[in-house]
Residue frames as qw, qx, qy, qz and C-alpha x, y, z in Angstrom:
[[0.000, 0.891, 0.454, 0.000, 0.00, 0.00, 0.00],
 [0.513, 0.454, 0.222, 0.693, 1.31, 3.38, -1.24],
 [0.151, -0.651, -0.642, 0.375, 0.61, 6.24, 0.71],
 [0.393, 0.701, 0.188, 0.565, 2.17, 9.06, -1.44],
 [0.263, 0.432, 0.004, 0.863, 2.86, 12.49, -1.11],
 [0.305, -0.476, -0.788, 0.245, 1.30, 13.11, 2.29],
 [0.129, -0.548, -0.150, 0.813, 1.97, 16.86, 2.83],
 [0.280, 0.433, -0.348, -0.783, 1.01, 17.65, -0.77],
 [0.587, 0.249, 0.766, -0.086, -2.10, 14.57, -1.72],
 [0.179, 0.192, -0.430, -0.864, -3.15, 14.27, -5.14],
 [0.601, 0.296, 0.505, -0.544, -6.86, 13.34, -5.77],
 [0.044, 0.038, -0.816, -0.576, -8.29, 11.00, -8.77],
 [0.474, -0.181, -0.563, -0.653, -11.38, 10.29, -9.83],
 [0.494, -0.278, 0.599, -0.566, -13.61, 9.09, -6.84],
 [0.296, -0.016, 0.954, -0.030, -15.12, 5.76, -6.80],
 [0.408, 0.105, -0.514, -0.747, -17.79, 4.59, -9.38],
 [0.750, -0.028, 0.405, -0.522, -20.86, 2.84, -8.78],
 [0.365, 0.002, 0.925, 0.100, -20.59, -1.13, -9.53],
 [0.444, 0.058, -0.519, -0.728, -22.49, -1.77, -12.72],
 [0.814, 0.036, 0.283, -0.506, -25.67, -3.69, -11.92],
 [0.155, -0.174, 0.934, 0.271, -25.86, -7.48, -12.93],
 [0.284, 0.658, 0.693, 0.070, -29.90, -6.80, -13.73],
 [0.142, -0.131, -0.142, 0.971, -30.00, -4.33, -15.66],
 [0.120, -0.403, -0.884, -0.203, -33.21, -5.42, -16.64],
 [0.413, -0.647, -0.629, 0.122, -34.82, -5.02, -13.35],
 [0.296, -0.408, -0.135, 0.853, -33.20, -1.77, -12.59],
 [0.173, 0.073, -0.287, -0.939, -34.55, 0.02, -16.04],
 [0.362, -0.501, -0.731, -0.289, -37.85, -1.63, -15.00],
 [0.227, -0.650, -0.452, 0.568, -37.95, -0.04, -11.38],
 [0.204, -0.240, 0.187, 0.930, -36.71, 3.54, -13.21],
 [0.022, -0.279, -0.662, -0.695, -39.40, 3.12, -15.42],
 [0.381, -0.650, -0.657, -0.034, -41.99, 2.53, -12.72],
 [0.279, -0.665, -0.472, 0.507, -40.93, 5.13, -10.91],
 [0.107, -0.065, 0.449, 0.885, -40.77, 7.67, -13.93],
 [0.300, -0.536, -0.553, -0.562, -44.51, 6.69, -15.00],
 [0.496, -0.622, -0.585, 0.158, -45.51, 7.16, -10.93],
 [0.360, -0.771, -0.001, 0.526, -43.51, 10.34, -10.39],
 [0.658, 0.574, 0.232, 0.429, -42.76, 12.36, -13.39],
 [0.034, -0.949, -0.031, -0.312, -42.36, 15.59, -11.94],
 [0.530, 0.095, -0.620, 0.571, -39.96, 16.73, -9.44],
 [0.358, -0.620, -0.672, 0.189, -40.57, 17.98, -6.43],
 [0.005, 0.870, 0.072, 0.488, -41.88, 21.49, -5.73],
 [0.507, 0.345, -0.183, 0.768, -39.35, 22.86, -3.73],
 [0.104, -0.298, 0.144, -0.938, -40.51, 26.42, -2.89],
 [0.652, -0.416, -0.463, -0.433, -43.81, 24.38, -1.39],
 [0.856, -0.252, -0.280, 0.355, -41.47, 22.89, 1.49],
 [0.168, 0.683, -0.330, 0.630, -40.19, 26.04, 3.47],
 [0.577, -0.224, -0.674, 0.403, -39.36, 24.58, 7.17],
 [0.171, -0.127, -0.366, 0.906, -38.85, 27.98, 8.87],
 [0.438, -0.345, -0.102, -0.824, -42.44, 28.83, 8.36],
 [0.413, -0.084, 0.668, -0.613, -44.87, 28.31, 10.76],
 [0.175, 0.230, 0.952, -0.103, -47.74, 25.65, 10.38],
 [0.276, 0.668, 0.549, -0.420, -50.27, 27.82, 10.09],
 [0.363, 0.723, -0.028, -0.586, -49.42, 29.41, 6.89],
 [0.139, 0.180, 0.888, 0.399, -49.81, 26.23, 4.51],
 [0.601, 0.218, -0.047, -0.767, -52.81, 27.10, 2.71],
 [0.812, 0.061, 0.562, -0.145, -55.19, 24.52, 1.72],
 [0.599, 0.764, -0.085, -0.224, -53.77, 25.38, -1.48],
 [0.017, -0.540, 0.840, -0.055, -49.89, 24.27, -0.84],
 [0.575, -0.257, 0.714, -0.306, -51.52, 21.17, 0.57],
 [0.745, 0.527, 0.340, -0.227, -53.73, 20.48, -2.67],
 [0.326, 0.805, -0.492, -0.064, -50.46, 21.16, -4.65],
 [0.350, -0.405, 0.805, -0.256, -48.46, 18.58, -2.50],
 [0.577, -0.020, 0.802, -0.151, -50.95, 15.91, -2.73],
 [0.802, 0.580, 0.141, 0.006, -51.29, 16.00, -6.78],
 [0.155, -0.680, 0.716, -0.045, -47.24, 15.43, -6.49],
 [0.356, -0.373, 0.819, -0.253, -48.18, 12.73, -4.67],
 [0.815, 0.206, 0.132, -0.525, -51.31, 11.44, -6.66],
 [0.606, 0.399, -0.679, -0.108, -49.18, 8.66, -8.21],
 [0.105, 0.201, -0.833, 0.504, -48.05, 7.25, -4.89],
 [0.474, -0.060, 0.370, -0.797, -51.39, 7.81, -3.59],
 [0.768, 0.108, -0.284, -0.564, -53.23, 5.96, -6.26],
 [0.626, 0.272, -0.730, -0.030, -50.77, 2.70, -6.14],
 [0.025, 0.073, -0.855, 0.513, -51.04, 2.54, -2.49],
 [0.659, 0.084, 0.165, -0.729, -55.10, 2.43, -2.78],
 [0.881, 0.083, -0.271, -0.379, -55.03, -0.58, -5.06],
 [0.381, 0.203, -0.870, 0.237, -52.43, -2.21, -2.66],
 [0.310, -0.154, 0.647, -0.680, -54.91, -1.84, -0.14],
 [0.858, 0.143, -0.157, -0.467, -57.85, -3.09, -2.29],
 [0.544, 0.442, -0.712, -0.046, -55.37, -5.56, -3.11],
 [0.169, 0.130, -0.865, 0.454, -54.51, -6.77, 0.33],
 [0.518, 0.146, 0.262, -0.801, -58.28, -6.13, 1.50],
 [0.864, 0.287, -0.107, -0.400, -59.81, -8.72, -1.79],
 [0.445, 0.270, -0.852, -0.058, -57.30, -11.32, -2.28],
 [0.098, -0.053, -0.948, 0.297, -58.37, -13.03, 1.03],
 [0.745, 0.260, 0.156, -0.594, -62.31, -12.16, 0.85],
 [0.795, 0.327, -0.187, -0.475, -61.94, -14.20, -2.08],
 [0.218, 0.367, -0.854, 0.298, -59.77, -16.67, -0.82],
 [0.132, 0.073, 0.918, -0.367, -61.97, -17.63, 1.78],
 [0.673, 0.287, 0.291, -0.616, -65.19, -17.26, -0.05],
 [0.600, 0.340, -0.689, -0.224, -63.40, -20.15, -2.60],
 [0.277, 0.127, -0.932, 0.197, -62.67, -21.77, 0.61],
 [0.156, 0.025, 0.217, -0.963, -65.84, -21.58, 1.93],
 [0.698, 0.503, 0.163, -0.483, -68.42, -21.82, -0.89],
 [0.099, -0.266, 0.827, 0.486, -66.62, -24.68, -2.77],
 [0.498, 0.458, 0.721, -0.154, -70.10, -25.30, -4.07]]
């Protein structure tokens, strides 16, 4: 191990991200989260140092069509998780 020029370092290139062995699955997540979030995120909406009280319902209603992608996919996971076993046990059930 080398340690160089201690009093006078020279920097290279920093370290590079490991290429993926799916890249499949990776430009499949990107995708999904491209169609589910196109936009970026509003910024100037998100100001910590303000108080609470002076979000309008209007910032909020701004925010949550942002969010309306996220929103939507987590509704049909609930449906999702909510009907598979209704109908699960009304197969097991009513096998008539």
């Amino acid at each position: 191990m080398e340690l160089g020029n201690i009093s006078k370092p020279t920097y290279g290139p920093g370290p590079e991200a490991p290429g993926s062995s799916t890249p499949g699955l990776v430009t499949m997540a990107h995708g999904f989260l491209r169609l589910v979030q196109p936009n970026p995120l509003p910024i100037e909406l998100i100001n910590f140092g303000q108080p609470r009280s002076t979000f309008s319902r209007e910032h909020i209603r701004e925010l949550l069509l942002y969010e309306l992608g996220f929103l939507v996919c987590v509704a049909i996971g609930v449906f999702f998780i909510i009907l598979v076993p209704l109908v699960g046990c009304c197969f097991c059930c009513c096998r008539c």
